[in-house]
N, C-alpha and C positions, 0 to 999 in steps of 0.2 A: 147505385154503383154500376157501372155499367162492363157487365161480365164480358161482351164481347172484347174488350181492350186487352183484358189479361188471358185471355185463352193461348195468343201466339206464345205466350213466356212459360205457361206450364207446359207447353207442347213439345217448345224448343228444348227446355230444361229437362226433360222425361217426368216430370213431377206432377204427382195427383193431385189433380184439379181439387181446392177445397168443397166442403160442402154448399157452400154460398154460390159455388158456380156450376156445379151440378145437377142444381135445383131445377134447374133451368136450362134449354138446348143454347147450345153456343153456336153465336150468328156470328159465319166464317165466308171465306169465298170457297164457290165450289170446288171439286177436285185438287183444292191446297191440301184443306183440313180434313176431307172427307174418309182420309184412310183410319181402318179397324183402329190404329194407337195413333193417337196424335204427339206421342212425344216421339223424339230421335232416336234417343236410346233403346225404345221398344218398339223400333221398328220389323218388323214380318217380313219374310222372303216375299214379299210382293211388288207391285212396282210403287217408287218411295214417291210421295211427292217433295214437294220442295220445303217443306217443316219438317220432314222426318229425312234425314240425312242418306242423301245415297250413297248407292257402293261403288268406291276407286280404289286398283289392286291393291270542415269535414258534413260528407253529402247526404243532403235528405233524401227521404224514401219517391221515389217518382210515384206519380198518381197513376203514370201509364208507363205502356213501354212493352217490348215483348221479351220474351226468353230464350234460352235453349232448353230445351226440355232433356233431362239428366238421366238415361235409360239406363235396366237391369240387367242386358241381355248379353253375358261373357261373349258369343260367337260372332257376337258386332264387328265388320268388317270395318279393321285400321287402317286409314290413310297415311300415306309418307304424308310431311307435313316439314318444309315445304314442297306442295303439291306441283305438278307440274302441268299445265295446259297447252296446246299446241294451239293455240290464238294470239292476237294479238293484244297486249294489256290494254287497250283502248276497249276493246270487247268485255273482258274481265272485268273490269272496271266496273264498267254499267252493269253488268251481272251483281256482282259483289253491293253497288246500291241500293239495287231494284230490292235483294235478298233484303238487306237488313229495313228496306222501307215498308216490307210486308210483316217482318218480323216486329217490326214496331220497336227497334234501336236505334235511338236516332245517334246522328252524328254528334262528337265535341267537335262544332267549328272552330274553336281555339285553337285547336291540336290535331284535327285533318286536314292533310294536304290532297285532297283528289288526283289535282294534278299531277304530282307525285308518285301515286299508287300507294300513299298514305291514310286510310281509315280505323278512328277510332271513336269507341260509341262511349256514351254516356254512362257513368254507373247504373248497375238497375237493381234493386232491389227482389228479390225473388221468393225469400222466405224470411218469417217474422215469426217469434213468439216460440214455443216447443217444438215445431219440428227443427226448427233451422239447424241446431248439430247433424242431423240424419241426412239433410238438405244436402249440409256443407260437406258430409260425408260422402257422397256418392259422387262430386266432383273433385274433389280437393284430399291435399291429405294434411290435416292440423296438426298447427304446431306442437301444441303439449296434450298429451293424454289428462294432463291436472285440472285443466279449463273445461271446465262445467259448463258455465250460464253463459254461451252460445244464444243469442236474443233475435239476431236477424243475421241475414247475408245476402252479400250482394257480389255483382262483378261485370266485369264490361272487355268489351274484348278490341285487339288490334290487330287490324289485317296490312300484309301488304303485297302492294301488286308489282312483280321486280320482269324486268326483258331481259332474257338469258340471251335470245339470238330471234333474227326474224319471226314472226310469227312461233314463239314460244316463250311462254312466260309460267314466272313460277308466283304460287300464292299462301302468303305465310302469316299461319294465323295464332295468337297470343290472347288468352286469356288472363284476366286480373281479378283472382276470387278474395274476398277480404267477411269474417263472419265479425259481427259488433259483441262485443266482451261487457256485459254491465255487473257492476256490483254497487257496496255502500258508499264506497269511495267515487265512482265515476262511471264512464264508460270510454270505449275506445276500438278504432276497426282494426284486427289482427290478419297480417296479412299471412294467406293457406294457399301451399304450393300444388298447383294444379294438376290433374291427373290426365291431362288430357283428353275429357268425354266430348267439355265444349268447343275445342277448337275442331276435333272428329265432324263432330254433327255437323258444322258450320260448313265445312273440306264437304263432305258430304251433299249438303243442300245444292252448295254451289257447282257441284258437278253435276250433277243433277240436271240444272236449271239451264246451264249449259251443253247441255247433251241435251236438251230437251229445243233447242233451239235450231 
């Protein structure tokens, strides 16, 4: 299995790497992944790179893909959301790509429009088997406290890139968290209203990457 692939999705999600990939150093690009926390959420007052989010005032499981990594850390700096950029969306744009092509989400080409300032990524899979309630917890808030057997979760996110006025544009980011319900009877994806960690991170990266520009 090759641990490099899944490194960007526990990073992005704030989520501890299993032990199957621990095992072993995780082959990344330099100065991406190299900060102290590689997820968003626990990101440090240090300078963020672009996986750990910076500071501004029915589908199977994918074999790959990357994440948001889903942080602990209360004093995590909120981004307004829709965020606002003094560029032009033509710039954002490619920003907003390049982001999710390192992140390893790829796009639904059915239902992205680029040219538009329309991007939406694929389901991703991110936890499976006993954690996935705790998973689903730390982004999402579940629908019934009575729903137990939480078996995976996944979710995929949609960006959009809008032109308020010349050379300003705002970028507004939606996540879709859903955890899989199994019992004797069946199974089924429930869908959990988002808390907003992974559209944060995302607003984050992207300023980031952009300011780094």
């Amino acid at each position: 299995m090759p641990v490099k692939r899944y490194v960007p999705v526990f990073l992005l999600l704030g989520l501890a790497p299993p032990p199957w990939a621990s095992a072993r150093p995780f082959a990344s690009s330099e100065g991406f992944w190299n900060a102290p926390s590689a997820a968003f959420g626990n990101a440090r007052s240090v300078r963020q790179d672009p996986r750990r989010a910076p500071p501004n005032p029915t589908t199977p499981e994918r074999p790959k893909g990357a994440a948001i990594t889903f942080g602990g850390k209360t004093h995590e700096e909120i981004l307004p959301n829709p965020y606002r950029f003094a560029l032009a969306p033509e710039i954002v744009s490619d920003a907003v790509v390049e982001l999710l092509k390192e992140l390893e989400l790829p796009l639904d080409e059915r239902e992205s429009q680029p040219r538009a300032g329309l991007f939406r990524t694929e389901w991703y899979v991110f936890s499976k088997g006993i954690p996935a309630k705790n998973e689903l917890l730390r982004v999402a808030d579940l629908p019934s406290s009575e729903i137990h057997n939480w078996t995976r979760a996944r979710y995929r996110v949609e960006i959009r890139v809008n032109l308020i006025e010349p050379n300003a544009t705002t970028v507004t980011v939606v996540a879709e968290i859903e955890g899989l319900v199994q019992d004797v009877v069946g199974s089924a994806w429930i869908r959990c209203r988002s808390r907003g960690v992974i559209e944060n991170n995302l607003l984050r990266a992207l300023r980031e990457r952009l300011e780094a520009k």
